[in-house]
C-alpha positions as CSV (number, residue, x, y, z in Angstrom):
1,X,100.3,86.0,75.0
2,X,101.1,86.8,71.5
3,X,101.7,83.9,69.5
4,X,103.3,83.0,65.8
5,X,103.3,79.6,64.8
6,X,105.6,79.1,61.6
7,X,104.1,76.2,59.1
8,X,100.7,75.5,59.2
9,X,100.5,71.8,58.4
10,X,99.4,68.8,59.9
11,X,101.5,69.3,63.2
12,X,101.4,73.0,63.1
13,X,97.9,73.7,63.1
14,X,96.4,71.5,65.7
15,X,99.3,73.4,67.9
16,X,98.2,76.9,66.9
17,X,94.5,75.7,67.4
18,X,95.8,74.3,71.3
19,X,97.2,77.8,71.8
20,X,94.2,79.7,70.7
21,X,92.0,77.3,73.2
22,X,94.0,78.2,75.7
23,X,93.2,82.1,74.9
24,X,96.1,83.5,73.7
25,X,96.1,85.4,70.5
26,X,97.9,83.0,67.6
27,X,98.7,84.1,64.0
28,X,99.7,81.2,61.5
29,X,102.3,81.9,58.7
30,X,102.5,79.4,55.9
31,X,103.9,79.9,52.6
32,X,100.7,78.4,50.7
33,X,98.3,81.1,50.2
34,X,95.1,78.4,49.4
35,X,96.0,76.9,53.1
36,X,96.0,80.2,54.9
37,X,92.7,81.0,52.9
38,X,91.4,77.8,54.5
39,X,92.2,78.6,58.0
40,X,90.8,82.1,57.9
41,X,87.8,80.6,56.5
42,X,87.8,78.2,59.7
43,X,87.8,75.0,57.4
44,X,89.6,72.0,58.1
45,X,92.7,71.6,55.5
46,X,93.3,68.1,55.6
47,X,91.0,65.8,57.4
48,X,91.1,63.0,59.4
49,X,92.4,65.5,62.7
50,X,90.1,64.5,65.9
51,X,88.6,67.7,67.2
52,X,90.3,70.0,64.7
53,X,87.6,70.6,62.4
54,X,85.1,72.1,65.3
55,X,88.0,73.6,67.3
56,X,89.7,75.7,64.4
57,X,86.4,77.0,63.7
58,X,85.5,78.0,67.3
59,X,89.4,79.6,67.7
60,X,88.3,81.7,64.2
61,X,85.2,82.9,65.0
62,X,86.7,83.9,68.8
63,X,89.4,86.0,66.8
64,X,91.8,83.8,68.2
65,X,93.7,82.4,65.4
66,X,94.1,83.7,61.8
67,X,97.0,83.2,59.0
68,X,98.9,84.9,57.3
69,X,101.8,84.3,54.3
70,X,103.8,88.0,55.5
71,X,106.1,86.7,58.3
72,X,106.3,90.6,58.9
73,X,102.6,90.4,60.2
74,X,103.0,87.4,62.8
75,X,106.3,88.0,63.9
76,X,107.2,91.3,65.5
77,X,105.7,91.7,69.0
78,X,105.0,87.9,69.5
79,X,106.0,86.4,73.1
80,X,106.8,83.5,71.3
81,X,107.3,82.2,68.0
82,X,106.8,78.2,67.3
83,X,108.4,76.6,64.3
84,X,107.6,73.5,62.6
85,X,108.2,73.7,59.3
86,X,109.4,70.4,58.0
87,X,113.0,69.3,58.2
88,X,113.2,66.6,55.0
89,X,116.0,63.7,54.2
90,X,117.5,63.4,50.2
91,X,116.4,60.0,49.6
92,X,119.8,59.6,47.4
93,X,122.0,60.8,50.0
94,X,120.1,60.6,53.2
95,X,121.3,64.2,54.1
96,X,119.2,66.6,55.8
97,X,118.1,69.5,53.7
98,X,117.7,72.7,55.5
99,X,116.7,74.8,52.6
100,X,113.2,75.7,54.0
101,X,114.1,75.6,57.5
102,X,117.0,78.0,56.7
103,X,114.7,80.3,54.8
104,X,111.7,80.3,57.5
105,X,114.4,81.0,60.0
106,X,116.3,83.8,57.9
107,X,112.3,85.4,57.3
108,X,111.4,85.1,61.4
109,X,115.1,86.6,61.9
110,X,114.5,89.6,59.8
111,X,111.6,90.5,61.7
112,X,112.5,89.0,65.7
113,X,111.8,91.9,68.4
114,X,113.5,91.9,71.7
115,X,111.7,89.7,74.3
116,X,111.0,86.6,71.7
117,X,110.7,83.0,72.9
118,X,112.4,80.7,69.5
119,X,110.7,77.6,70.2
120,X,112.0,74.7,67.3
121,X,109.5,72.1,67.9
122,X,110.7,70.1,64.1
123,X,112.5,67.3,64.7
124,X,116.7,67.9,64.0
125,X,119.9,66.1,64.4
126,X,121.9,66.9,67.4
127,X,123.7,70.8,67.9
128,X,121.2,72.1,65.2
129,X,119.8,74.3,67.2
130,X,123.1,75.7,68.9
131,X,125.0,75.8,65.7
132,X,122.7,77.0,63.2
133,X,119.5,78.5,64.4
134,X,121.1,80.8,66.9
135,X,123.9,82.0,64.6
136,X,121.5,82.7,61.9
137,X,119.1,84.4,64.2
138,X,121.5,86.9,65.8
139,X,123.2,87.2,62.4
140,X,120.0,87.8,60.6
141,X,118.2,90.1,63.3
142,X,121.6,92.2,65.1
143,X,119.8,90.6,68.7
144,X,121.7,88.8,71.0
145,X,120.4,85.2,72.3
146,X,120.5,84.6,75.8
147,X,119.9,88.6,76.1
148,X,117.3,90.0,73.9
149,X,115.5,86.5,73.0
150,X,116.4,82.8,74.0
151,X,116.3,80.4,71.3
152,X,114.9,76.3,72.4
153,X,114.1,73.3,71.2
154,X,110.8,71.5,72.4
155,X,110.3,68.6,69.8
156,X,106.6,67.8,68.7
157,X,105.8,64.2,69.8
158,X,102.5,63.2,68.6
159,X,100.5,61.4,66.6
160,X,98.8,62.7,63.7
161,X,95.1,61.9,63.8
162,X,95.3,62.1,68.0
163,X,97.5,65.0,68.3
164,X,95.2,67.0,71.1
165,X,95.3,63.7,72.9
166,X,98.9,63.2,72.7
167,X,99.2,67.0,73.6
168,X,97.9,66.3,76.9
169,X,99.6,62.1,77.7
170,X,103.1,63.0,77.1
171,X,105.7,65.3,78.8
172,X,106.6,68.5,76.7
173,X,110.3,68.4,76.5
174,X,112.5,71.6,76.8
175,X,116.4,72.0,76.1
176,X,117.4,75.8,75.9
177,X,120.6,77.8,75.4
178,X,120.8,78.9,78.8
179,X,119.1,78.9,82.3
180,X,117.3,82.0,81.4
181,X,115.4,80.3,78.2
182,X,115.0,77.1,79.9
183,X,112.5,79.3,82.2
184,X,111.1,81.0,79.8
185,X,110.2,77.6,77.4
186,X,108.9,76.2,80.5
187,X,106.4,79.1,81.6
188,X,105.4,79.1,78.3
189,X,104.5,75.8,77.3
190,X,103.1,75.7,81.1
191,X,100.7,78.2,79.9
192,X,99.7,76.7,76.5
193,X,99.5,73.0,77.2
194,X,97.1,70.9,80.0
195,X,98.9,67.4,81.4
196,X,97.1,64.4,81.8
197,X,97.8,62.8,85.3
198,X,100.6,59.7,84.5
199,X,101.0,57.6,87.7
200,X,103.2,55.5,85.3
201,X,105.8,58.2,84.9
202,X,108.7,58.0,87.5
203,X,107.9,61.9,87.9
204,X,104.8,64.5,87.0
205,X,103.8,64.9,83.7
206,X,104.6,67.7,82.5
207,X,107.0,70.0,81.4
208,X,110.6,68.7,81.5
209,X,113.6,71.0,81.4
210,X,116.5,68.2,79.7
211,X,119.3,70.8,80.4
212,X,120.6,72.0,77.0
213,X,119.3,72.1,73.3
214,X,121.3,68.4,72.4
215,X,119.4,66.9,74.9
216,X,116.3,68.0,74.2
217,X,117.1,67.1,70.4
218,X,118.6,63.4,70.8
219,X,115.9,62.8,73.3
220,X,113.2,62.4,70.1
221,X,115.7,61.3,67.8
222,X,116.4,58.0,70.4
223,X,112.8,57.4,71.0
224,X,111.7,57.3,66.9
225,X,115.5,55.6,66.4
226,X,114.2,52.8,68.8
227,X,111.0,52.0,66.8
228,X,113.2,51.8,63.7
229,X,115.4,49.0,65.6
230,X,113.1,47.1,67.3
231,X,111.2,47.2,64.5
232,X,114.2,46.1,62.1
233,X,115.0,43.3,64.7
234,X,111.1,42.4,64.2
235,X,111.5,41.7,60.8
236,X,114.8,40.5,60.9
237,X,113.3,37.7,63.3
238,X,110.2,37.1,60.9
239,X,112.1,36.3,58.1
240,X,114.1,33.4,60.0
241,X,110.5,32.2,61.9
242,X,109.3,31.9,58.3
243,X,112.5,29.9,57.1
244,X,111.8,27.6,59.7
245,X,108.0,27.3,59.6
246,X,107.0,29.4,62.8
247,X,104.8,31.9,63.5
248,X,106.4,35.2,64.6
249,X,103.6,36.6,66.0
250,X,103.3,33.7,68.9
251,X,106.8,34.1,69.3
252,X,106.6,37.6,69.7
253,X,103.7,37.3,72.1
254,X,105.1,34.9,74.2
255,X,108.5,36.9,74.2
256,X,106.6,39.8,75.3
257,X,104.6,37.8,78.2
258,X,108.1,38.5,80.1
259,X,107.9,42.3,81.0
260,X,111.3,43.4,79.8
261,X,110.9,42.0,76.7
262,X,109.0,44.3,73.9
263,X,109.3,43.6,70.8
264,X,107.7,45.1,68.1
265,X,105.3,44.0,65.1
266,X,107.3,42.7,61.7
267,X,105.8,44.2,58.5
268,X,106.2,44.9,54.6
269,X,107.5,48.6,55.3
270,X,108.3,51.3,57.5
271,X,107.0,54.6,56.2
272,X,105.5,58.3,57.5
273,X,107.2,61.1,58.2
274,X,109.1,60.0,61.3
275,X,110.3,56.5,61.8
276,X,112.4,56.4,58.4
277,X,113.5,59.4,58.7
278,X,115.0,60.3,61.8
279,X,117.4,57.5,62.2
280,X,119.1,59.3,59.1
281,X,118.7,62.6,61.0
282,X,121.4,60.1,64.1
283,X,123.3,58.8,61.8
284,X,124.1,62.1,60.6
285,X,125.9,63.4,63.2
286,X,126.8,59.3,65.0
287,X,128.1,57.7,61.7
288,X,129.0,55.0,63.9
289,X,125.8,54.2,65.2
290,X,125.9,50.7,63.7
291,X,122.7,49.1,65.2
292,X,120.9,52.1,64.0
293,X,122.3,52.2,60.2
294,X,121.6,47.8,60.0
295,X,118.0,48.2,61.5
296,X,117.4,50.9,58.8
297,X,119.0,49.0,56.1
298,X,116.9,45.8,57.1
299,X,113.5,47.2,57.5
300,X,114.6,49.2,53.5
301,X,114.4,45.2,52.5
302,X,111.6,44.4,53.7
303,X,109.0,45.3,50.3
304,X,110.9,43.5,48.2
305,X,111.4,40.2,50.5
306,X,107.2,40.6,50.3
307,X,107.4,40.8,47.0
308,X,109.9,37.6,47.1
309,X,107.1,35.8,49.2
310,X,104.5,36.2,45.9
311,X,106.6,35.5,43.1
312,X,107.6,32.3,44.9
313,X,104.1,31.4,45.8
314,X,103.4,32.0,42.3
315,X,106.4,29.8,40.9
316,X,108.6,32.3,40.6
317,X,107.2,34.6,37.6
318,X,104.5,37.2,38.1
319,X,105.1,38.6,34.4
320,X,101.9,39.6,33.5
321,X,100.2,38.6,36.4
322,X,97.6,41.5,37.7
323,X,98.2,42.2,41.3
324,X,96.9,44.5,44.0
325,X,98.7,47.0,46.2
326,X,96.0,47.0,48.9
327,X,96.9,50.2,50.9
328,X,98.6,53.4,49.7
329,X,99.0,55.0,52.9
330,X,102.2,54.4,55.3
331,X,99.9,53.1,57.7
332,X,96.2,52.3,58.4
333,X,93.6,54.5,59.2
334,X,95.4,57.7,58.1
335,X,95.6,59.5,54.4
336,X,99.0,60.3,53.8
337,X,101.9,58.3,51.8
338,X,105.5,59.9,53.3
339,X,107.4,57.4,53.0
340,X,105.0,54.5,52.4
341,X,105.8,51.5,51.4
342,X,103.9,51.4,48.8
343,X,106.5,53.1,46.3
344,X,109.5,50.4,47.1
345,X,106.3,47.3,47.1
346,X,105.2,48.8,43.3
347,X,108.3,49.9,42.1
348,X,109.5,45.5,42.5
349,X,106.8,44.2,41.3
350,X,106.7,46.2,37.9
351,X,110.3,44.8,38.0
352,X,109.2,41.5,38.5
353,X,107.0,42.0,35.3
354,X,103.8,42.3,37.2
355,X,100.7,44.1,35.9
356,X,100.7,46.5,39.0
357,X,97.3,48.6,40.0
358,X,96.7,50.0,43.9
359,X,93.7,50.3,46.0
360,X,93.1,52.8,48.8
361,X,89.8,53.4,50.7
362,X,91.2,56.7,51.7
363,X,91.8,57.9,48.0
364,X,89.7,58.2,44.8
365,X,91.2,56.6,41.8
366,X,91.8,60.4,40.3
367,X,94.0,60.7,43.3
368,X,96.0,57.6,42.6
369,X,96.6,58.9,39.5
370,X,98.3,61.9,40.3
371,X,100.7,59.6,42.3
372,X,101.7,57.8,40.0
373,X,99.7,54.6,40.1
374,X,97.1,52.8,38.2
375,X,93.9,52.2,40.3
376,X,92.4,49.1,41.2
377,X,88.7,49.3,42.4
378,X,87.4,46.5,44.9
379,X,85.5,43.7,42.7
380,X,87.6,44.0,39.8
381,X,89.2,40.5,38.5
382,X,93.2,40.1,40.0
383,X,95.6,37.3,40.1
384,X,97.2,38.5,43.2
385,X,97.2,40.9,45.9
386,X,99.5,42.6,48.5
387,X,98.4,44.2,52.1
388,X,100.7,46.8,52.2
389,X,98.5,49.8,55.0
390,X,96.7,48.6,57.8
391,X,93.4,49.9,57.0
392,X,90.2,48.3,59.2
393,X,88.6,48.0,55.5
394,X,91.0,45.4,54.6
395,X,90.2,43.0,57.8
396,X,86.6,42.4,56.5
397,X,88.4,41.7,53.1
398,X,87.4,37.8,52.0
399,X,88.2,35.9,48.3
400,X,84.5,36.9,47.2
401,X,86.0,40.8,47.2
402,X,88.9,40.4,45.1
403,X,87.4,37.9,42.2
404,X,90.1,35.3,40.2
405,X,92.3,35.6,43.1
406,X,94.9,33.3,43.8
407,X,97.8,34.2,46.2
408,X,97.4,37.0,48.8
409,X,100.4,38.3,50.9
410,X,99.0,39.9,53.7
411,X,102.0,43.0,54.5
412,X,100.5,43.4,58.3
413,X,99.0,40.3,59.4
414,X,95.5,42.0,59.2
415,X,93.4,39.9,57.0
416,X,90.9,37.3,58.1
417,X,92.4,33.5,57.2
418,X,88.8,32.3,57.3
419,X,88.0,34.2,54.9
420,X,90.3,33.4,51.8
421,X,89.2,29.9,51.0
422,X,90.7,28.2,48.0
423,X,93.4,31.4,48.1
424,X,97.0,30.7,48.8
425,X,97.4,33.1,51.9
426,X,100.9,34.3,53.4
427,X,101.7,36.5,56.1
428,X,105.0,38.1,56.5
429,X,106.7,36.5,59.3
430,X,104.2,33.4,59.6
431,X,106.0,30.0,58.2
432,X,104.0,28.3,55.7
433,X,101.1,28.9,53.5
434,X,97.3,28.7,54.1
435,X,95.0,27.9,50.8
């Protein structure tokens, strides 16, 4: 097959590279000319990817995969066209915006040839796809959906820095227009995607026709909804434990010993593209999704009850104190700061008065810069310090690291307590302190 894959970023190019593995001919289109230099050139964008770096080159060199910024060039003739360019939330008014969506859509419109398979793999509230993307497809191209192409939504659901893993573990979900694109998005994505074998599944893996578009599209909107939830229960039940002196984490483990019980981990923030975001994406079409709107509201409170926990530990007045945002990222082990917590975390302690600085293994201090923040190197003298990302770097962290500290608030329960001696330590959800 002929395929276009529309946004090559962190999502969209490990799919393109699947495709091209598979043998069929992929062109990229992305609107940043450097990136689709990069990819032409066979080099890894953005690092960190398992398996992308050698398989992008190998899908170049085979003359399987190549970019382009001219939607013109990837577009006509393709058997299918993949989009997954990014769907973002105003962080004033939580509203989708569909500017670049819209655009990418008008552009692939302008250019759609009978026969196409629309495949919308970027995550959208519920009747997106029936009551914008067709309309603006058919309006845009003069082809009828259903009859000269079929228009679906398949949502992405993987994890960046395992996505050829994640690829293969969990079912590809379908919802088309009609019966006709249901077959065809299954026969593709049957011929561009391997299943691993999942005896814990109540059917194969696989692909999974959910019957219509608003399926297919609340189906990922429930599952990252959920992690929001549970996770906003998590923390609303660490911040009682800790008000009582108990420690969450043995309650949660104990809770979880019983096998319809899982709740999740409590922590300073919930950041990334995904977990903060498409709850607003629900509650944009369910306004009344009350459970969904308090989770989101309670894990939103979360940096600044951290931020609570040191100033008290500290007497109630950081101003002037020197303290450490230990993690930039939204989450260990990965470069990337959608979302993070580390922009709420900063943005109270400068209002607390605190002399703020933030350390990242994943970034140089030039980096840190350019996001605003004031780096703070390993070694250097601190009053105080905040876990904020996950990072293994921080679990072999001791007092001897971080020299003049005194209070340590550990974000995500990562830090060794052995190793902070003389150092009032606190963990979010654990009652009580440990010096």
């Amino acid at each position: 097959m002929r395929i276009a894959v529309v946004a090559l970023g962190k999502i969209g190019l490990p799919l393109a590279v699947q495709f091209a593995g598979k043998g069929h001919d992929v062109v990229g289109v992305d609107i940043n000319p450097d990136l689709v230099d990069q990819v032409n050139r066979g080099e890894e964008p953005f690092p960190g990817e398992a398996l992308l770096a050698e398989q992008l080159g190998r899908a170049v060199a085979d003359g399987r995969l190549r970019a382009t910024t001219d939607f013109g060039d990837a577009v006509p003739g393709s058997d299918a066209v993949v989009v997954v360019v990014p769907l973002v939330v105003d962080e004033a008014t939580y509203e989708p915006d569909f500017r670049s969506m819209d655009a990418a859509t008008a552009a692939i419109a302008e250019h759609l040839t009978p026969g196409t398979l629309v495949s919308y793999e970027t995550t959208l509230p519920v009747g997106t796809t029936r009551e914008r993307w067709k309309p603006l497809l058919e309006s845009r191209s003069g082809l009828a959906e259903g009859t000269d192409f079929h228009v679906v939504f398949s949502p992405e659901r993987v994890l960046t820095g395992r996505i050829f893993a994640d690829l293969r573990r969990y079912p590809k979900l379908v919802g088309a227009l009609t019966d006709a694109g249901a077959a065809a998005a299954t026969a593709f994505y049957e011929a561009v995607l391997d299943f691993d074998d999942r005896p814990d599944l109540d059917r194969p893996n696989g692909v999974w026709d959910l019957g219509s578009a608003e399926a297919a599209e609340m189906a990922k909107l429930a599952e990252t909804t959920y992690r929001d939830v549970n996770i906003g229960l998590a923390n609303q039940f660490a911040r009682f434990a800790a008000s009582r002196g108990i420690d969450v984490f043995k309650v949660i483990e104990a809770a979880n010993s019983q096998p319809y019980s899982h709740v999740h981990r409590p922590g300073v923030a919930v950041g990334g593209h995904c977990i903060p975001v498409y709850p607003r994406l629900y509650l944009w079409t369910d306004p009344e999704a009350t459970v969904v709107r308090a989770a989101r509201e309670a894990n939103l409170a979360m940096p600044e009850y951290t931020v609570g926990l040191l100033a008290a530990a500290r007497g109630g007045d950081l101003t002037g104190v020197r303290v450490a945002v230990l993690g930039a990222s939204y989450r260990g082990g990965v470069k990337e700061t959608a979302f993070s917590g580390v922009y709420p975390v900063v943005e109270a302690l400068k209002a607390a008065g605190a002399d703020v600085r933030v350390h990242d293994p994943f970034y140089s201090g030039t980096e840190l810069e350019r996001l605003g923040f004031r780096p703070y190197a390993v070694g250097e003298p601190i009053d105080a310090a905040v876990v904020q990302a996950d990072h293994d770097e921080y679990r072999k962290l001791g007092s001897r690291d971080l020299p003049g500290i005194e209070v340590l608030v550990d974000g995500r329960n990562v830090t060794d307590p052995t190793a902070w001696d003389g150092v009032t330590r606190i963990v979010v959800g654990r009652g009580g302190a440990a010096s």
